[in-house]
MDAnalysis code that builds the backbone (N, CA, C; Angstrom):
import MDAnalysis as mda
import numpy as np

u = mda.Universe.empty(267, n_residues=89, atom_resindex=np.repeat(np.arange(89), 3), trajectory=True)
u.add_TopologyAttr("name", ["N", "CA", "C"] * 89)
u.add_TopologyAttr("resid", np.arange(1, 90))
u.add_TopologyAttr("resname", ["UNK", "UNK", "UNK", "UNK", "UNK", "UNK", "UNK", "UNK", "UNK", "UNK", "UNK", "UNK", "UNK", "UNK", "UNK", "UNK", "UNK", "UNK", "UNK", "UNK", "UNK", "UNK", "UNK", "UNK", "UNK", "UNK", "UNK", "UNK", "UNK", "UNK", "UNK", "UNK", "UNK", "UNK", "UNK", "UNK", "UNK", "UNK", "UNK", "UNK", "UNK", "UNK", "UNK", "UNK", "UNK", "UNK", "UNK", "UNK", "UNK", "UNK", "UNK", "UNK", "UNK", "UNK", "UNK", "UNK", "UNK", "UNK", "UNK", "UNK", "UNK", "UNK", "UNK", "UNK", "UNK", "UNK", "UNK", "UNK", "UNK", "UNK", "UNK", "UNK", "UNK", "UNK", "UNK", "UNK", "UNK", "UNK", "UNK", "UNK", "UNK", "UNK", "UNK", "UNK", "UNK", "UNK", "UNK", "UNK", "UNK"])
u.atoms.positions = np.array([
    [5.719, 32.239, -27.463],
    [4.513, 31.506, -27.133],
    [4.835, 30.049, -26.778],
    [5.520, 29.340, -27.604],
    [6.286, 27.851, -27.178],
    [7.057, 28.071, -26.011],
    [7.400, 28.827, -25.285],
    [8.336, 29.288, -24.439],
    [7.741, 29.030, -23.015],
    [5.989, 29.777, -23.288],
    [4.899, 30.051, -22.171],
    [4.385, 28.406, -21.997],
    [3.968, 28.142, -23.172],
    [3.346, 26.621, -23.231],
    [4.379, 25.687, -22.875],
    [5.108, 25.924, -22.977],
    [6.122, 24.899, -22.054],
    [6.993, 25.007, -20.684],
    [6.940, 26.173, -20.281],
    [7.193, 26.549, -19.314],
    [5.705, 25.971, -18.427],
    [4.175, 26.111, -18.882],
    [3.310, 25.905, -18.168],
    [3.194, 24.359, -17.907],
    [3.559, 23.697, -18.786],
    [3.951, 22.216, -18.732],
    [4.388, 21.241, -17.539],
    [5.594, 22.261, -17.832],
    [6.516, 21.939, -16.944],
    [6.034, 22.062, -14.817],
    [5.271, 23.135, -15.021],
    [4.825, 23.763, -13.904],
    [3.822, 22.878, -13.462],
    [3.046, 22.421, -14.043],
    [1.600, 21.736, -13.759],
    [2.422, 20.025, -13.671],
    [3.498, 19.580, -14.240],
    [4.451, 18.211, -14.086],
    [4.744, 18.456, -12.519],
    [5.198, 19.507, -12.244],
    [5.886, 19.689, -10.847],
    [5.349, 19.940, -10.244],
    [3.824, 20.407, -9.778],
    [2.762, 20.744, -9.198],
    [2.274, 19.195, -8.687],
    [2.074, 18.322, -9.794],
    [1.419, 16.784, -10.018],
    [2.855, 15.951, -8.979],
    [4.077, 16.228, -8.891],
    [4.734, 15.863, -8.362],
    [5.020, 15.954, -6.605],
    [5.011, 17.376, -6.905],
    [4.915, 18.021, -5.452],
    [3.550, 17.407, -4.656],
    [2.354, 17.310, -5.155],
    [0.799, 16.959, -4.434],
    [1.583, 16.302, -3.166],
    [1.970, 15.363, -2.952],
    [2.202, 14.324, -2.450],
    [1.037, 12.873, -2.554],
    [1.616, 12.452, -3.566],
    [0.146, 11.455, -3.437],
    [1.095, 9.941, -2.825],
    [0.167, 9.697, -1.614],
    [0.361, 8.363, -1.109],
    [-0.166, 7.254, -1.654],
    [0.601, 5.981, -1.409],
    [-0.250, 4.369, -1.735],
    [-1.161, 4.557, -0.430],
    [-2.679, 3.944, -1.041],
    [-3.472, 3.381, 0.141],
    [-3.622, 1.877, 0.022],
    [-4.447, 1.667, 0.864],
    [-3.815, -0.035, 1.407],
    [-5.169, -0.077, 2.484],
    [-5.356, -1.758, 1.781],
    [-6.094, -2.252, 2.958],
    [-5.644, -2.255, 4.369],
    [-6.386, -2.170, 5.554],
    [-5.609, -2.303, 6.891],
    [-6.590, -3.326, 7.418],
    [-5.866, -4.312, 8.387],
    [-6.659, -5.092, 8.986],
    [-5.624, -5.928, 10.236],
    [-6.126, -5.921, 11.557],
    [-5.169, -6.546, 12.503],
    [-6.043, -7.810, 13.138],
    [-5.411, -7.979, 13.867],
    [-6.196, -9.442, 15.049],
    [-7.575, -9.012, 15.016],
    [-7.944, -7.491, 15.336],
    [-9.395, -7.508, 16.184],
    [-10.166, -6.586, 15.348],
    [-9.533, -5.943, 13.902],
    [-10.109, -4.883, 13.263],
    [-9.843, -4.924, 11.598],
    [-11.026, -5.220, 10.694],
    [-10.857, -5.471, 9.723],
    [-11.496, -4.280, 8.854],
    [-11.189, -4.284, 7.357],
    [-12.571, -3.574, 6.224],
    [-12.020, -2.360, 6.751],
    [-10.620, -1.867, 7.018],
    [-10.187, -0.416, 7.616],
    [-9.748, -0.317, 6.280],
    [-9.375, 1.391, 5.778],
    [-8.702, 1.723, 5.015],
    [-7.213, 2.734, 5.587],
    [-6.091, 2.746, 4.789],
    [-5.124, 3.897, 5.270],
    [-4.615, 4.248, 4.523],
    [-4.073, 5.226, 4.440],
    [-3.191, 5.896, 3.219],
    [-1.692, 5.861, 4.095],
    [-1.082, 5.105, 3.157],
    [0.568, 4.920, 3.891],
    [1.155, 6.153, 4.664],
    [2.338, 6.126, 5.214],
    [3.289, 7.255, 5.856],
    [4.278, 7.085, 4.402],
    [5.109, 8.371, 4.224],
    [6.067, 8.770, 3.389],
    [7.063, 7.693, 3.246],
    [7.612, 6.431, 2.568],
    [8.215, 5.836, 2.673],
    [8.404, 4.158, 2.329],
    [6.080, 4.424, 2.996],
    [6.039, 2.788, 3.032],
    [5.319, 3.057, 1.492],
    [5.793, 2.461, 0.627],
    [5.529, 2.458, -0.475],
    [5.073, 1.173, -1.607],
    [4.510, 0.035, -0.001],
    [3.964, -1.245, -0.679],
    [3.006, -1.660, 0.444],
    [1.897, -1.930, -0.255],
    [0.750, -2.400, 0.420],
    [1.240, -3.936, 0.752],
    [0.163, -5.095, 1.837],
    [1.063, -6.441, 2.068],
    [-0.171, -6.572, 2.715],
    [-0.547, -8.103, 2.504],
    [-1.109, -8.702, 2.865],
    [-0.580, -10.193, 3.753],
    [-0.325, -10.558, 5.170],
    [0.291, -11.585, 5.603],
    [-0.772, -12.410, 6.195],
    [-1.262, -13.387, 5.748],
    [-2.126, -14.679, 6.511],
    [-1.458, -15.953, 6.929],
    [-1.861, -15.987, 8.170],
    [-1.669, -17.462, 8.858],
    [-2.457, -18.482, 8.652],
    [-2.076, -19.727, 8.144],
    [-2.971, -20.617, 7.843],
    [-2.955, -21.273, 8.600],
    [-2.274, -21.285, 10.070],
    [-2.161, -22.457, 10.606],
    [-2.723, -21.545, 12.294],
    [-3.880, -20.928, 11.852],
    [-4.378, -20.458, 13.300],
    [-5.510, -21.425, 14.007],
    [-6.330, -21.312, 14.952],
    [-6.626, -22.483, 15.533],
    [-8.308, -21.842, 15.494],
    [-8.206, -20.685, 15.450],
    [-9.275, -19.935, 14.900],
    [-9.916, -19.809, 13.494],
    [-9.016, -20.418, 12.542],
    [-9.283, -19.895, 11.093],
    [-8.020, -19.032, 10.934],
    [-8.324, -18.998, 9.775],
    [-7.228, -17.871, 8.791],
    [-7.488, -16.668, 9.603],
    [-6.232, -16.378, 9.748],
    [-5.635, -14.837, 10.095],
    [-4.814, -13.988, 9.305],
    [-5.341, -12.652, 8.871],
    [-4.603, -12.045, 8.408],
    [-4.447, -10.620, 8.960],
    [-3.512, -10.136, 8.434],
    [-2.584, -9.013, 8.801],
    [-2.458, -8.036, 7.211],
    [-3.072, -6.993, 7.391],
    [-2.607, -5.961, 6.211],
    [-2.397, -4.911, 6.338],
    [-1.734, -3.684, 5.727],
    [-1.400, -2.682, 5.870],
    [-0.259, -2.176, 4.793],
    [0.468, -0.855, 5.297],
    [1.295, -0.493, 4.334],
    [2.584, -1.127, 4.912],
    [4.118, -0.893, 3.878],
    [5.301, -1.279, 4.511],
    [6.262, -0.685, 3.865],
    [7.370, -0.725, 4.296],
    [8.409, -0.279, 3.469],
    [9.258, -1.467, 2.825],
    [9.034, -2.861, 3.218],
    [9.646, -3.709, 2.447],
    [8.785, -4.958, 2.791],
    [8.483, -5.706, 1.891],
    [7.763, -6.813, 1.767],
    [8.178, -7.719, 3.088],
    [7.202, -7.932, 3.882],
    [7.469, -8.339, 5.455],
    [7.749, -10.124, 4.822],
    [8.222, -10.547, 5.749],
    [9.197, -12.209, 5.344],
    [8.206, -13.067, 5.523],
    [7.433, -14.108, 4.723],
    [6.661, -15.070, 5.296],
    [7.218, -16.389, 6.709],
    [6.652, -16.855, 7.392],
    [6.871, -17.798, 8.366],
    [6.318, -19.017, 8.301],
    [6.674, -19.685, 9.144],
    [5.631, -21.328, 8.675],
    [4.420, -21.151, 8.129],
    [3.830, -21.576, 7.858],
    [2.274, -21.986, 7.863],
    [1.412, -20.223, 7.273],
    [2.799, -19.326, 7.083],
    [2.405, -18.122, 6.560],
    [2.486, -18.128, 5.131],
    [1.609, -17.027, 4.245],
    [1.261, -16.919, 3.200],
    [1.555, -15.148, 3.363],
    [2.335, -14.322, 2.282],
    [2.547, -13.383, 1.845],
    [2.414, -12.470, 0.464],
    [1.498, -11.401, 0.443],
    [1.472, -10.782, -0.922],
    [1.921, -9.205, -0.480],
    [3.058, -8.823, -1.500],
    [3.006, -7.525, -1.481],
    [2.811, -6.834, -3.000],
    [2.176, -5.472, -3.249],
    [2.105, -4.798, -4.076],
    [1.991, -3.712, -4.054],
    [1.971, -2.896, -5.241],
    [2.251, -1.044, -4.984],
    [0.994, -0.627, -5.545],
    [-0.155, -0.975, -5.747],
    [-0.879, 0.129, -6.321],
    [-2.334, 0.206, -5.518],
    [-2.920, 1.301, -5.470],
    [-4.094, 0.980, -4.327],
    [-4.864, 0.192, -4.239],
    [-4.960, -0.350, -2.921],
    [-6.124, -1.164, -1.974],
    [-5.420, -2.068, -3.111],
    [-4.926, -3.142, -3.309],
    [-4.258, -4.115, -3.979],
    [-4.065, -5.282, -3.191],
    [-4.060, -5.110, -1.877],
    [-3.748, -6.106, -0.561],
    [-5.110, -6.634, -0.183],
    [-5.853, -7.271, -0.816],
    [-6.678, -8.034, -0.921],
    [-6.570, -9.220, -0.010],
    [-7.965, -10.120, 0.448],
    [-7.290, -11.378, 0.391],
    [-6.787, -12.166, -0.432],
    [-6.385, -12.899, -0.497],
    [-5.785, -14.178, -1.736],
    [-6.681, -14.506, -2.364],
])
C-alpha cells in the first residue's frame, strides 16, 4: 500500500512537471500597451526597460527574455521571474 501511495506521488510530481507551465509577463512596445504574454520555452524573466530621456515622455518596453536586457543612458531596467511582475517602476 506505501508502495501505491508513493508511486502515485511521484506520478502526479511528474505530471505537475511535465504541464509545461510558462512565466507570463507584461508586454508593451512603442505603439501597444496593457498586452499580456506567456513567454516562449527559455525566456524565463519578465523585464521591464524605460527611457527617461524621450522627448515624448517616458517610454517603456516590456516583455519576456532570456537574460536581463543591459540598461543605456538615460535608461532604467527591472527584471524578474514571477508573473506579470514587470510592472512599471
Amino acid at each position: 500500500m506505501k508502495t501505491l501511495l508513493l508511486s502515485l506521488v511521484v506520478m502526479v510530481g511528474f505530471v505537475y512537471l511535465v504541464s509545461g507551465y510558462v512565466l507570463k509577463c507584461h508586454k508593451c512596445n512603442e505603439t501597444v500597451c496593457d498586452l499580456k504574454e506567456a513567454c516562449e520555452v527559455g525566456k524565463n524573466l519578465c523585464f521591464i526597460l524605460q527611457n527617461n530621456n524621450d522627448t515624448m515622455g517616458m517610454q517603456a518596453i516590456q516583455g519576456c527574455a532570456e537574460t536581463c536586457p543591459i540598461a543605456g543612458p538615460d535608461q532604467e531596467v527591472k527584471c524578474c521571474n514571477t508573473d506579470y511582475c514587470n510592472s512599471y517602476f
